[in-house]
RODO-2510 file (C-alpha; in nm, 4 decimals, decimal comma):
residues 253
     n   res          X          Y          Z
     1     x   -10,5050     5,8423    20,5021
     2     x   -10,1889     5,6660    20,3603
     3     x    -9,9628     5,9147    20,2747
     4     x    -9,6844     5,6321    20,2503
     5     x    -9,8859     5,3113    20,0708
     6     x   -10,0735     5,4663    19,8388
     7     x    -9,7620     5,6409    19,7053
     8     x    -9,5912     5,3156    19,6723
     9     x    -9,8900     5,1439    19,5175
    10     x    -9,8875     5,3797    19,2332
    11     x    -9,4958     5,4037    19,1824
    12     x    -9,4529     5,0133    19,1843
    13     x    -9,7991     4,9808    18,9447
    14     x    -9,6110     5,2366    18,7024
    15     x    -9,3113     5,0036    18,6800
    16     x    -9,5258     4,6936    18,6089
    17     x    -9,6784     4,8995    18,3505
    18     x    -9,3550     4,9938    18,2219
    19     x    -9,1797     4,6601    18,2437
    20     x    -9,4901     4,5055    18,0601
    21     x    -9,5257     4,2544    18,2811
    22     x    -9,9221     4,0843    18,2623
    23     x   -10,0630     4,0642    18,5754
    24     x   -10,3214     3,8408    18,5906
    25     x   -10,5561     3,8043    18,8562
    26     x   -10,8308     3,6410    18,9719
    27     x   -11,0602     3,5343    19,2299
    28     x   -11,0313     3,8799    19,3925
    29     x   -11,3994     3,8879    19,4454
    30     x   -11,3016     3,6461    19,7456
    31     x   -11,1680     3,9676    19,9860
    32     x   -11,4523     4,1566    20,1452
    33     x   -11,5219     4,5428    20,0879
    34     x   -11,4475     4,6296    20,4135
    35     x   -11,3546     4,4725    20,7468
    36     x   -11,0903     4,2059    20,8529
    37     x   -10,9401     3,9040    20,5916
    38     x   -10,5969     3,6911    20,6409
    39     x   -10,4819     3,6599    20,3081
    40     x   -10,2184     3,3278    20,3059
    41     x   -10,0412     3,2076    19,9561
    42     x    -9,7202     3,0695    19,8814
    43     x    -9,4301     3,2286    19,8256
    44     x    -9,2074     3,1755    19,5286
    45     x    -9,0247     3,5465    19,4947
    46     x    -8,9399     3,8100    19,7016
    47     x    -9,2240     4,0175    19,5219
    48     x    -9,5256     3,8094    19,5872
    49     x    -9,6073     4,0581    19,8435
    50     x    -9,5943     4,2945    19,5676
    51     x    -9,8477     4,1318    19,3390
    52     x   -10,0705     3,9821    19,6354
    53     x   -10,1322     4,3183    19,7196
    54     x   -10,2213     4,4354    19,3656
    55     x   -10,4455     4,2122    19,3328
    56     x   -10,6093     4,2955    19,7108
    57     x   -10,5907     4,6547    19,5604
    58     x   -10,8406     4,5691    19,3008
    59     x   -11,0839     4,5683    19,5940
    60     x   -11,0046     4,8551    19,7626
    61     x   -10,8073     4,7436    20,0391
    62     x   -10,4252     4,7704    20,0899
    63     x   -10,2818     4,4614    20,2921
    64     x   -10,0616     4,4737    20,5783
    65     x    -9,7392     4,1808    20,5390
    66     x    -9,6002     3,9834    20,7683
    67     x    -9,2365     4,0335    20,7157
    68     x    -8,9366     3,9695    20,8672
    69     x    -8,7877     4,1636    21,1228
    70     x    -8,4243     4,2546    20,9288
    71     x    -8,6524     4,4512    20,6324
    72     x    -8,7849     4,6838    20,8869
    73     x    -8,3912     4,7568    21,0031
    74     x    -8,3122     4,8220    20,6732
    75     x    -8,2628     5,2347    20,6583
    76     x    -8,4350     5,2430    20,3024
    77     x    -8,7147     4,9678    20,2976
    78     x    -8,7708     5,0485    20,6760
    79     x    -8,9078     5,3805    20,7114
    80     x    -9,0931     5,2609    20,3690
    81     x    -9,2591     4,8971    20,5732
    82     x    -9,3102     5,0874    20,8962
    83     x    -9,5504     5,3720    20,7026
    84     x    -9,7094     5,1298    20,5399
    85     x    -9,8056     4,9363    20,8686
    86     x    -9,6612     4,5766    20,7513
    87     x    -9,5833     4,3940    21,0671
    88     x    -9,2554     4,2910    21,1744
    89     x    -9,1631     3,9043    21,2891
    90     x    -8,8576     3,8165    21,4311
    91     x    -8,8140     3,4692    21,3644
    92     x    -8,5682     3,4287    21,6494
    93     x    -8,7756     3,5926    21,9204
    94     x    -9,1505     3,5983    22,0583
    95     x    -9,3259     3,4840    21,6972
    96     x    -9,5956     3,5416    21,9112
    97     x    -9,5833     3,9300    21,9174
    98     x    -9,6322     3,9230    21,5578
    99     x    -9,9550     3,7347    21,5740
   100     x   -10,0727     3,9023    21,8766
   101     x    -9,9544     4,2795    21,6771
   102     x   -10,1615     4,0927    21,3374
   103     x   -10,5057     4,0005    21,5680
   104     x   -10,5130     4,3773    21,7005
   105     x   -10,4930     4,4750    21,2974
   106     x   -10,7410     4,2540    21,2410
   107     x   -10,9734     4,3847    21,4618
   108     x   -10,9442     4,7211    21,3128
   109     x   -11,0524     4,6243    21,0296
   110     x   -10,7239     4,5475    20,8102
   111     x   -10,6555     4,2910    20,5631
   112     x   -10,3227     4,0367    20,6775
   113     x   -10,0953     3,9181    20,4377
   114     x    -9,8919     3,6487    20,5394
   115     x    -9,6683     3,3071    20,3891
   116     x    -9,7647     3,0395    20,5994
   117     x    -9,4265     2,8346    20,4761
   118     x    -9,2149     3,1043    20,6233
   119     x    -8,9861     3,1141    20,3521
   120     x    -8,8788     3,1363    19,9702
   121     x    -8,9033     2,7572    19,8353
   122     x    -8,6253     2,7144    19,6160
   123     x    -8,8153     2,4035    19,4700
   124     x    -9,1424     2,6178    19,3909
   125     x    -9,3830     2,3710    19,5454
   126     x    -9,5059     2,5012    19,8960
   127     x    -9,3858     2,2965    20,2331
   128     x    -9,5477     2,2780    20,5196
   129     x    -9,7443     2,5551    20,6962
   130     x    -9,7119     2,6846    20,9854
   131     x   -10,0176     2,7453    21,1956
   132     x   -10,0408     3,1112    21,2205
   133     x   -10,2491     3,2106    20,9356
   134     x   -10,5255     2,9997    21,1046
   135     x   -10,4474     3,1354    21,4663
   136     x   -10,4739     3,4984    21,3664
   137     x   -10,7533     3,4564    21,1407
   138     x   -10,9117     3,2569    21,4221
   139     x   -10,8565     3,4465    21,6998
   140     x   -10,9690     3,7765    21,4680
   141     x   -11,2554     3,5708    21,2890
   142     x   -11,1483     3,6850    21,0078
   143     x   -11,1940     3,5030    20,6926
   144     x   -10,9051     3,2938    20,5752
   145     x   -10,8241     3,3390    20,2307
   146     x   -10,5958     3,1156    20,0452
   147     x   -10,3838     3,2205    19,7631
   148     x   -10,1212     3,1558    19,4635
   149     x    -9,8457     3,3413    19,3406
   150     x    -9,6465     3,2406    19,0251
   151     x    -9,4282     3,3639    18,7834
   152     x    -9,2174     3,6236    19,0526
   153     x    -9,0016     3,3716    19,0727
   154     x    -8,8610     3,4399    18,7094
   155     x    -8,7878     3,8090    18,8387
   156     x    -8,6411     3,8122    19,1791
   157     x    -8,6324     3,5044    19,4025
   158     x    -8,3899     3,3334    19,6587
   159     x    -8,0639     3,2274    19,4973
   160     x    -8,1296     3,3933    19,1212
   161     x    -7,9812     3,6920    19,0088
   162     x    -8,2026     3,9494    18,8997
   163     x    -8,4134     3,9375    18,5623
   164     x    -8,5686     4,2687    18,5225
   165     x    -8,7022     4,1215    18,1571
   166     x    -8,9587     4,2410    17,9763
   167     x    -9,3226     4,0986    17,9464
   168     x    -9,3315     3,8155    18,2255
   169     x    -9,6932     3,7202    18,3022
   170     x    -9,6979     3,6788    18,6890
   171     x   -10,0760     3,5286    18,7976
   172     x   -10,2544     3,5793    19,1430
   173     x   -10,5877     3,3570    19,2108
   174     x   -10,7014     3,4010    19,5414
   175     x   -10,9837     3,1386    19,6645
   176     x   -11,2604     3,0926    19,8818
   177     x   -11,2089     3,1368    20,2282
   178     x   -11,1331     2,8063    20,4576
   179     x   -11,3871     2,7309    20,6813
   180     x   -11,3807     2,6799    21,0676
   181     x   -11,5417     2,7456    21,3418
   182     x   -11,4729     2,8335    21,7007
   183     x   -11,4338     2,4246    21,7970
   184     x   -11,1498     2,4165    21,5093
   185     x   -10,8112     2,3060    21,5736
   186     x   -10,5815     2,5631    21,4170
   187     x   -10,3035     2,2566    21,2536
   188     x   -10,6233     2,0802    21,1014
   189     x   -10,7205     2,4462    20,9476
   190     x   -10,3620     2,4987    20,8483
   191     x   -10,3363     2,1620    20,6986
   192     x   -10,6447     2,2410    20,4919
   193     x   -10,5244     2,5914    20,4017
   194     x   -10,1636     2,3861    20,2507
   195     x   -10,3684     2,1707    20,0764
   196     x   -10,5995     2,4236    19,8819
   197     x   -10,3391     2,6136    19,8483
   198     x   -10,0779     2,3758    19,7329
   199     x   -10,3492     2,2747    19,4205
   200     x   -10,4061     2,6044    19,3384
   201     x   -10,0260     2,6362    19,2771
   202     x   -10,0133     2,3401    19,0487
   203     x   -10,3173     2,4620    18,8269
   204     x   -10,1195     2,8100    18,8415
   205     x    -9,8655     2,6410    18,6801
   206     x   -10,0108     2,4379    18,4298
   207     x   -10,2078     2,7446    18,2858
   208     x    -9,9218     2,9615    18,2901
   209     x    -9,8754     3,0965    17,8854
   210     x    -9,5159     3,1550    17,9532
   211     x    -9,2479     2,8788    17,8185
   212     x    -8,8448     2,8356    17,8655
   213     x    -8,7013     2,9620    17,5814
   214     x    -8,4118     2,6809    17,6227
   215     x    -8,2784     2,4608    17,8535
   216     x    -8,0759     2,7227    18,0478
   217     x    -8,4042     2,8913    18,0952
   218     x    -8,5976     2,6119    18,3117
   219     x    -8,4999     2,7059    18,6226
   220     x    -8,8115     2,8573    18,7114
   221     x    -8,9779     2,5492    18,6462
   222     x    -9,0765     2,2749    18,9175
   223     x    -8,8758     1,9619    18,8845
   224     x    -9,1782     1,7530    18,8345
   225     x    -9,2901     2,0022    18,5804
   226     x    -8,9090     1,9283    18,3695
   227     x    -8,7813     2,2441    18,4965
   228     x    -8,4824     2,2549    18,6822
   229     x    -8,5150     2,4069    18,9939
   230     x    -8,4491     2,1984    19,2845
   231     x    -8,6610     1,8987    19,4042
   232     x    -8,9248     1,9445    19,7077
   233     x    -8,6142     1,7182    19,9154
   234     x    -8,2924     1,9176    19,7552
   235     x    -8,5090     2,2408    19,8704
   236     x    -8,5779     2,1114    20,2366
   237     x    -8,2285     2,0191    20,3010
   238     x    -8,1052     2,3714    20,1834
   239     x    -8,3457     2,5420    20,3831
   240     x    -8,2132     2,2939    20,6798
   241     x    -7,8508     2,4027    20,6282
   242     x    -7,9656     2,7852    20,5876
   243     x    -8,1442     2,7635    20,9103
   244     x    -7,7803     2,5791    21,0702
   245     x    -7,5753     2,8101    20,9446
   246     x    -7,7666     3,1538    21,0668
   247     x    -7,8195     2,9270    21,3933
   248     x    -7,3657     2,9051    21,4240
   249     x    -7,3765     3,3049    21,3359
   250     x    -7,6225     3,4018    21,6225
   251     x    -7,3949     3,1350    21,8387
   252     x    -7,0451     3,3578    21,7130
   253     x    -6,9214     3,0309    21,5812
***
């Protein structure tokens, strides 16, 4: 029973529908019927979750989201994540409690959603990982399934306004699952996992149908692409001071 999700699932699809955005997915074949799956993409928008999970859907299975603690405090989205068992991760605590609280879903049987970079890139070409796709899928042995996510970043992303426009093509792909074994070292895995991921981004984006429609309209687009969003360095260094300045907040500087 999910009295909360499946609710939700149906609301959000009406608004795609509404919108017209076209969803495209593929590769969806990759998530198994039933039992455990860590799904890992990048993350360009704060809807890839969103759209991951629609594609997921197309399966049969609802994911659960990593997502950062602060949502879950939130007195609207909170009740909303907490029924919908997504997992909480305070990035300034025991990061550990969210992989241990992701293995035990696992082992139930639940399909994890996660974005190993952590964060929105601003320069919409995925950064490192971090190793805790791989360790939870590990530890679970779960299959690892990489993803990519593009186009949310023309509707809501970090730094952007919102553009609730009409008839944005957002594409999913998910791909086959990274192999390991039990003798694997999780950051050789994770490096993998950036790397498969990181080229299904850039075929994303040279298939997607959608142009600018002028110059003030190619932010959205990679720098090495001739958009203008930010370069991979320009991004890095924002998320650097970002990370400095919530660091002086916690401090009460």
């Amino acid at each position: 029973m999910e009295p909360v999700y499946r609710p939700v699932v149906t609301l959000a699809l009406t608004i795609f529908k509404g919108m017209g955005w076209n969803i495209r997915t593929t590769g969806e074949n990759h998530v198994p019927l039933s039992g455990p799956a860590v799904i890992a993409t990048n993350h360009v928008g704060y809807l890839d979750f969103v759209f991951v999970g629609a594609a997921a859907r197309k399966r049969g299975r609802l994911v659960r989201f990593l997502a950062k603690h602060e949502v879950f405090a939130h007195p609207v989205a909170g009740p909303l994540m907490r029924g919908m068992k997504h997992i909480p991760v305070d990035r300034y605590g025991r990061a550990r409690d969210a992989i241990e609280a992701s293995v035990e879903a696992l082992r139930d049987g639940e399909v994890v959603g996660m974005f190993p970079e952590g964060t929105i890139s601003r320069s919409f070409v995925p950064s490192d990982g971090k190793s805790g796709a791989a360790r939870m899928a590990m530890k679970a042995k779960a299959p690892l399934i990489p993803g990519a996510v593009w186009g949310t970043q023309r509707i809501l992303t970090k730094g952007r306004p919102k553009n609730w426009q009409r008839n944005i093509t957002i594409m999913v792909e998910l791909g086959e699952p990274i192999p390991y074994d039990e003798t694997s070292d999780p950051d050789v895995v994770t490096k993998r996992l950036m790397e498969v991921i990181g080229e299904m981004v850039q075929n994303a984006a040279a298939s997607y149908p959608d142009r600018p429609v002028g110059d003030d309209d190619r932010w959205w687009l990679p720098a090495h692409l001739g958009g203008t969003a930010p370069t991979v360095e320009e991004s890095l260094e924002m998320s650097r001071a970002e990370r400095e300045e919530r660091a002086r907040r916690r401090r009460g500087e």
